[in-house]
C-alpha positions in Angstrom: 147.0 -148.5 99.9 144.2 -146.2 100.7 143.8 -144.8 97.2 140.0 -144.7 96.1 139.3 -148.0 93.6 142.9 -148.7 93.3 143.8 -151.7 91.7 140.6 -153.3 91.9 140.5 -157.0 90.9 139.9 -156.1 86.9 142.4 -157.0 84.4 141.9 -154.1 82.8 143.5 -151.5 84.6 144.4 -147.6 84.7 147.9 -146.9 87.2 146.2 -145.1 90.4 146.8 -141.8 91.8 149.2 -142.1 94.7 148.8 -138.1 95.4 144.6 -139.1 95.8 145.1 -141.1 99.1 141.9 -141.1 101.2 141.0 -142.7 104.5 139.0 -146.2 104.1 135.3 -145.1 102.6 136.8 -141.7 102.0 136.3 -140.1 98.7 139.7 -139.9 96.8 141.5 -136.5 97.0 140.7 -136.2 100.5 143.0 -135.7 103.4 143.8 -138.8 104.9 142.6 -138.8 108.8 144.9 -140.9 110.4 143.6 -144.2 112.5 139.7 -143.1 111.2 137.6 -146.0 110.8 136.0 -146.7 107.4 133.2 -143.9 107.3 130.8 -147.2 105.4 127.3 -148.2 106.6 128.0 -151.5 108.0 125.3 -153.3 106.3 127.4 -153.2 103.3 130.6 -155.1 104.7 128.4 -158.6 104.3 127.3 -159.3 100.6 125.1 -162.5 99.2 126.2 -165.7 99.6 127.3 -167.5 95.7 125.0 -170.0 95.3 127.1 -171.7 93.3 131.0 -172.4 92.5 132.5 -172.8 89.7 134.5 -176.2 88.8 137.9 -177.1 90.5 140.8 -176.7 88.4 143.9 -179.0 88.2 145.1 -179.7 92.1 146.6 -182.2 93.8 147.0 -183.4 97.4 146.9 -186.4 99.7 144.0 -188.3 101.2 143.8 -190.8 103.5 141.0 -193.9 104.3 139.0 -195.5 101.6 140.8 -198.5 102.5 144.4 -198.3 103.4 144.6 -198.0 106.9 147.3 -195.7 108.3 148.4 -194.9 104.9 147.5 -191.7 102.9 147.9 -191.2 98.9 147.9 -188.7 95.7 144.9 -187.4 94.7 143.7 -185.2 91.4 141.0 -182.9 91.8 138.3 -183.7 89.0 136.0 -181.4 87.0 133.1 -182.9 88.1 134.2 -182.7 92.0 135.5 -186.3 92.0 138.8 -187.7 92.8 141.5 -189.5 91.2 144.2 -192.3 92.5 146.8 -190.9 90.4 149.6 -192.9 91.9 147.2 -196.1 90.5 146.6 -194.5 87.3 150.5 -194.2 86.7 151.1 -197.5 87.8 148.2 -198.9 85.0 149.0 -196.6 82.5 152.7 -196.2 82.6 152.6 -192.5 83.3 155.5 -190.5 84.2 157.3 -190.6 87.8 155.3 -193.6 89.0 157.8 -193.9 91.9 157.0 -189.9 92.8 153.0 -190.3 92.5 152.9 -193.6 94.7 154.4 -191.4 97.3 151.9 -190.9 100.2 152.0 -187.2 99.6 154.2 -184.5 97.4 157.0 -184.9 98.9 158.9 -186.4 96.5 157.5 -184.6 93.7 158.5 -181.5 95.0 161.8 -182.8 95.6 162.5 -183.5 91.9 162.2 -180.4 90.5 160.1 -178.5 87.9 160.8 -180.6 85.1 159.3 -183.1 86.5 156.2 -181.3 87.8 155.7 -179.6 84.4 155.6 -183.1 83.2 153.3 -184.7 85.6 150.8 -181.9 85.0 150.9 -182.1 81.6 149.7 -185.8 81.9 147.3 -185.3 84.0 145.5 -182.4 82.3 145.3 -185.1 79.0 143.5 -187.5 81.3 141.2 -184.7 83.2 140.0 -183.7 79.9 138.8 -186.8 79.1 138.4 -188.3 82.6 135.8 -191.1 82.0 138.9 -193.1 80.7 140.0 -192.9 84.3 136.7 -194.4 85.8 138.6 -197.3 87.5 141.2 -195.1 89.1 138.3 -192.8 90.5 138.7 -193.0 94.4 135.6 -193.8 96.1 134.2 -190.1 98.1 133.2 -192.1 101.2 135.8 -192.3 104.1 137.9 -190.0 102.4 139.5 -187.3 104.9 142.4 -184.8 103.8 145.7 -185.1 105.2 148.4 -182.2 104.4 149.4 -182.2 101.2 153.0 -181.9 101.8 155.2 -181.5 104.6 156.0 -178.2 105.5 159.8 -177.5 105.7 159.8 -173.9 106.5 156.5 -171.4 106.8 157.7 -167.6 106.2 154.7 -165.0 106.4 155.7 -162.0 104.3 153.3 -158.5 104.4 153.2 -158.2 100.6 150.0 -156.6 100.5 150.0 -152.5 100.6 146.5 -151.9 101.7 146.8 -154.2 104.7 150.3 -152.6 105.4 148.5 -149.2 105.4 145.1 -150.0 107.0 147.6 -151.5 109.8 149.5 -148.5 110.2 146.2 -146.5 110.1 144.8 -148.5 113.1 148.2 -149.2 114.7 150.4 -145.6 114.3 147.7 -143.2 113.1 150.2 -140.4 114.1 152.9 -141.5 112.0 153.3 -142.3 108.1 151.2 -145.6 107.8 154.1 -147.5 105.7 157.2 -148.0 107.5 159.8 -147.0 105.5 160.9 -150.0 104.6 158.0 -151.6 103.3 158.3 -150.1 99.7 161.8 -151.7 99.5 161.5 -154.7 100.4 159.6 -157.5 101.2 159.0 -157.7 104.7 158.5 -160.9 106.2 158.7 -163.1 109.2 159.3 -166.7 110.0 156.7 -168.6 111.5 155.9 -172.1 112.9 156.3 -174.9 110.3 154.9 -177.4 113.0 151.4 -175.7 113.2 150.7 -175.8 109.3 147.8 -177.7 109.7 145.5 -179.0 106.7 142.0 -177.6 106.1 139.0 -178.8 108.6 141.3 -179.1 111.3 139.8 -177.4 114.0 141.8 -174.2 115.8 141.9 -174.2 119.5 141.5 -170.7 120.7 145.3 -170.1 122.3 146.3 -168.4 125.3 148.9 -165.8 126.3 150.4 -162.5 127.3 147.6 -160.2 126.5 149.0 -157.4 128.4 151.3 -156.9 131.1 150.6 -159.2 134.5 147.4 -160.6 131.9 147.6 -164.1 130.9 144.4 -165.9 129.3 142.5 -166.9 126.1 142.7 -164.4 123.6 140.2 -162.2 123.4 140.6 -160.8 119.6 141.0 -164.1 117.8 141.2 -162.9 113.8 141.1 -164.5 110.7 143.9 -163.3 108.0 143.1 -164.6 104.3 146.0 -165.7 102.3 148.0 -166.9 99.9 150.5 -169.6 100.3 153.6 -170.6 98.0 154.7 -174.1 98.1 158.0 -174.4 96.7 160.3 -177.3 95.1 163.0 -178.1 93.5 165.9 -177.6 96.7 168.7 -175.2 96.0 171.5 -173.3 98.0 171.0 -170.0 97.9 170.5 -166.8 96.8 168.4 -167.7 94.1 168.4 -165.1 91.0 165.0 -163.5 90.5 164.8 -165.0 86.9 165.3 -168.5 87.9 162.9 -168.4 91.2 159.4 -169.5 89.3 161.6 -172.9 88.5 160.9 -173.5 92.4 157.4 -172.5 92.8 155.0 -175.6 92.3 151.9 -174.0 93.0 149.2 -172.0 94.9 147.0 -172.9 98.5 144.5 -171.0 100.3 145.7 -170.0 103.6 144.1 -168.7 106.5 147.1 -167.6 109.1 145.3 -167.4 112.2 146.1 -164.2 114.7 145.5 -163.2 118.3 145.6 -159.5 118.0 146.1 -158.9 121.6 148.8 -161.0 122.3 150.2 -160.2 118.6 149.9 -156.0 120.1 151.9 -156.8 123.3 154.9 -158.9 122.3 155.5 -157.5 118.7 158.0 -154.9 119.9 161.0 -155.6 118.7 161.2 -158.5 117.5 158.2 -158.9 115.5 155.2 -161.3 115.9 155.7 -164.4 117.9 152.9 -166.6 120.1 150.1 -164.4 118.8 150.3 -166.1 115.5 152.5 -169.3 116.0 149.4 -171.1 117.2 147.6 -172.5 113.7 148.2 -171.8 109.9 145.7 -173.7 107.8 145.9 -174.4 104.4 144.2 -175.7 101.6 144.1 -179.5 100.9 144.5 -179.1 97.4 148.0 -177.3 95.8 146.9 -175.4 92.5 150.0 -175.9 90.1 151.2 -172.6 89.1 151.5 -173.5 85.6 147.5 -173.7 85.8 147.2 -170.3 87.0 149.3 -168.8 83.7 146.0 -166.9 82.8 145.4 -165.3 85.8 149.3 -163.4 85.5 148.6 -159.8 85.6 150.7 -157.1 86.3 151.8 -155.9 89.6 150.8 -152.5 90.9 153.6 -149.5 89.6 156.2 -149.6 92.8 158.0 -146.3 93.1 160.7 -146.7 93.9 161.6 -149.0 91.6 163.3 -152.9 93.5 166.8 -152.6 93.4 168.5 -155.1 90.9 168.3 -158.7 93.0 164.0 -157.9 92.7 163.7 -157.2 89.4 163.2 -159.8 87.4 164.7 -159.2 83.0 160.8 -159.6 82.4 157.9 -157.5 84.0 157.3 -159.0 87.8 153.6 -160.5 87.3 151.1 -160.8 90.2 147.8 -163.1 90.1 144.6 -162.2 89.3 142.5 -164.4 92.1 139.3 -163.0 93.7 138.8 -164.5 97.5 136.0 -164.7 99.0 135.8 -165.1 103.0 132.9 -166.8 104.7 132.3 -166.3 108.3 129.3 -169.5 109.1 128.4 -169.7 106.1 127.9 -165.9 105.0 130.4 -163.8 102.2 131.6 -161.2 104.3 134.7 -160.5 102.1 136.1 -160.6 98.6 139.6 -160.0 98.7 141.2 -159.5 95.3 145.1 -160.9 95.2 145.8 -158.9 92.3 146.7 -155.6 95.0 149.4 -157.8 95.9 152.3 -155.7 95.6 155.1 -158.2 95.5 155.3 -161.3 93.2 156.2 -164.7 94.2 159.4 -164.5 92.1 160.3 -161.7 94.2 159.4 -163.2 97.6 161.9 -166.5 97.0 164.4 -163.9 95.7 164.6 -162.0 98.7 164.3 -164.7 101.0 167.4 -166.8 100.0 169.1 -162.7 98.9 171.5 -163.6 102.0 172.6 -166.8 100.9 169.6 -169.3 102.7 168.8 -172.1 100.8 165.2 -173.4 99.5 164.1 -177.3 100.7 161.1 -178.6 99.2 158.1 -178.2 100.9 159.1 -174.6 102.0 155.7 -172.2 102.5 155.7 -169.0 101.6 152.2 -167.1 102.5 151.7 -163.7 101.2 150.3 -161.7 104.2 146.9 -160.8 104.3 145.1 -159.4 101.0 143.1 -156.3 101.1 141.5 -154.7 98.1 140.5 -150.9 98.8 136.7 -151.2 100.0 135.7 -151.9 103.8 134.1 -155.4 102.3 137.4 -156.4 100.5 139.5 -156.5 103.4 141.0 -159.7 104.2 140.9 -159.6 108.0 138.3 -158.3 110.9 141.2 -156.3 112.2 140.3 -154.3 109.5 136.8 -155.0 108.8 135.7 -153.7 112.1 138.7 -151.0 112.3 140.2 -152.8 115.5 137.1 -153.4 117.2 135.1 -150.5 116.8 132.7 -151.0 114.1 131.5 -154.5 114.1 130.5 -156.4 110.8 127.1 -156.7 110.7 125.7 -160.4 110.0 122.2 -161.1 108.3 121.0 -162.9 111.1 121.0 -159.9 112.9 124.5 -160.7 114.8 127.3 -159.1 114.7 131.3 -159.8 115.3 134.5 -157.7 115.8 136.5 -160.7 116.7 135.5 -164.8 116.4 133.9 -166.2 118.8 134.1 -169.8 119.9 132.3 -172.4 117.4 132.7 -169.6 114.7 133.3 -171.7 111.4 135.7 -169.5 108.7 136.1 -170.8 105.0 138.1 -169.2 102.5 137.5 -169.8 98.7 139.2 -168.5 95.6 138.6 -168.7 91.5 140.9 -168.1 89.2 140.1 -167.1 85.4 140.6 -170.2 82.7 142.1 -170.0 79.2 138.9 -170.1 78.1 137.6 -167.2 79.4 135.7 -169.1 82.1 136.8 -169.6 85.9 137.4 -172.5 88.0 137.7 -173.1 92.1 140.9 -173.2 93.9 139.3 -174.9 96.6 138.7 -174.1 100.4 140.5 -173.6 103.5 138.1 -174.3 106.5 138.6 -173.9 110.3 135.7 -174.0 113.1 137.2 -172.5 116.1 137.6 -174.2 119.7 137.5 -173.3 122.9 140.4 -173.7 125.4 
């Protein structure tokens, strides 16, 4: 959505406009100019680097080494950065599910459903608070490496975000009406490659392809595409009603879906994206239970028209109030805000089983790339440099459109405490490789 300021990352907000739609940089009011590039000095699409993070929050996922060969293990996230063996801490301390948290990952948890989540979480929050208690079930840092947290059943990549959609259809169709006429109805959404779900720090080879016709090669428009991803739990046959979907949601990772925009542009018509972004997802190494991230529910942006009964939910639909931040080696260059998301999570799991497909543990769900409304809170350098044509500026003096081989992207996220403080959501991290 190309309305000026709208739905800005504040949870204190004002329903936008939608007669005031402007061009990206354009004042509000004015006439939109279709496929115009964000009229921004582009020194202002990089800001200062953080120079510090705030704490992690309650996540957990699977690590591997500090001895046990060939064998990986729960982990806790702690709030001074450290790390905790929580299928030895059950074991000791008779905690809950001991068989489920001396699983090598979260398989099994996420099998069992949200009862059992909510009661794992519950424990472990008691013993974060006071974590020096834990001291002997702290995992040593050295030799640790992150392995997936879970394994990936089915990866579905939905476009829930209405300033990407339009900025897309800007760049794309700027003849036609940037929303396809769908898009307000439903969430739109593809399935993607479960197999190349790959943890963060896993490099991404740069893949090859159809970039136009009789044109085979290494793509040349390599993008970034910062994310969202749902894990769900708790398997069921489908459709699942809109009310009961949270009780298979587990929780929240960063995800970076990696996209080769030329080979993406040549074989989307008509069936939708394919090899141009099949090639890597990375996530996060740590899953943010969604019970943690109860604070940071806000509401979604108005939708007109209003979703059609199997969308909406008895209670108001409720988005997440996360700010992003995207760092391209080593410098902020965006701060996408997940609160413009238009569709809830809810909402996505109801739509996708709407047709009677069923929901396995371990299913991934990613949002589609977030966009706020400004040229520095877009989410991808598709749109960043407007498809090429205005590169980002980098303080160093260089300057990108699309990566470049040994590029190194990180995504990071905070989400607001009960507090009133924030804490991290962690990373997702990906150097680039040549083919």
């Amino acid at each position: 959505m190309l309305e000026s300021r709208l739905w800005h990352g504040s949870r204190d907000r004002v329903s936008p406009d939608r007669s005031r739609v402007a061009p990206p940089g354009g004042p509000a009011g004015a006439e939109p100019v279709r496929g115009t590039p964000p009229r921004v000095r582009s020194e202002i699409v990089t800001t200062p680097n953080v120079p510090s993070s705030p704490p992690p929050g309650l996540a957990l996922g699977a690590v591997a080494g500090a001895g046990r060969r060939g064998s990986s293990r729960i982990a806790c996230r702690l709030p001074d950065g450290g790390l905790l063996d929580v299928g030895s801490l059950a074991t000791a301390q008779r905690g809950p599910y001991p068989d489920l948290l001396t699983a090598p990952n979260l398989d099994r948890l996420l099998d069992a459903g949200s009862s059992a989540w909510r009661e794992v979480c519950e424990w472990l929050a008691a013993w974060r608070a006071d974590h020096e208690k834990a001291f002997a079930h702290r995992l040593p840092t050295e030799g640790l490496v992150p392995v997936l947290p879970f394994t990936v059943a089915d990866y579905v990549d939905f476009y829930a975000c209405e300033q990407h959609a339009r900025n897309a259809g800007l760049i794309f169709r700027p003849d036609a009406e940037p929303l396809t006429p769908n898009w307000r109805h439903l969430p739109v959404g593809y399935h993607g490659r479960a197999g190349t779900v790959r943890v963060s720090g896993c490099p991404v080879v740069r893949p090859a392809g159809q970039r136009a016709a009789g044109d085979f090669g290494p793509t040349r428009r390599l993008d970034l595409e910062a994310e969202l991803g749902y894990v769900l739990g708790g398997p069921v046959p489908g459709p699942v009603p809109v009310d009961d979907a949270a009780e298979h949601v587990f929780g929240v990772v960063l995800l970076n879906d990696w996209s080769a925009r030329d080979i993406q542009g040549f074989e989307t018509r008509p069936l939708g994206p394919h090899l141009g972004k099949s090639f890597a997802t990375s996530i996060s190494a740590w899953v943010t239970p969604i019970g943690e991230l109860e604070p940071a529910r806000v509401p979604l942006p108005p939708h007109d028209p209003e979703p059609l009964p199997y969308l909406t939910p008895r209670a108001p639909a409720r988005g997440l109030d996360l700010d992003l931040a995207v760092h391209l080696n080593g410098e902020r260059i965006a701060t996408p805000p997940a609160a413009d998301l238009y569709w809830a999570p809810e909402q996505l799991v109801a739509h996708l089983t709407s047709n009677g497909a069923g929901l396995r543990a371990g299913d991934l769900l990613g949002s589609g790339t977030i966009s706020g409304p400004e040229r520095d809170q877009f989410g991808s350098l598709l749109e960043m440099s407007w498809n090429g044509r205005h590169p980002v500026v980098l303080s160093n003096g260089g300057h990108r459109t699309w990566l470049e081989d040994g590029d190194e992207v990180v995504i990071t996220a905070t989400a607001p405490a009960a507090d009133g403080s924030r804490f991290s959501l962690g990373e997702v991290r990906g150097r680039v490789r040549g083919s």
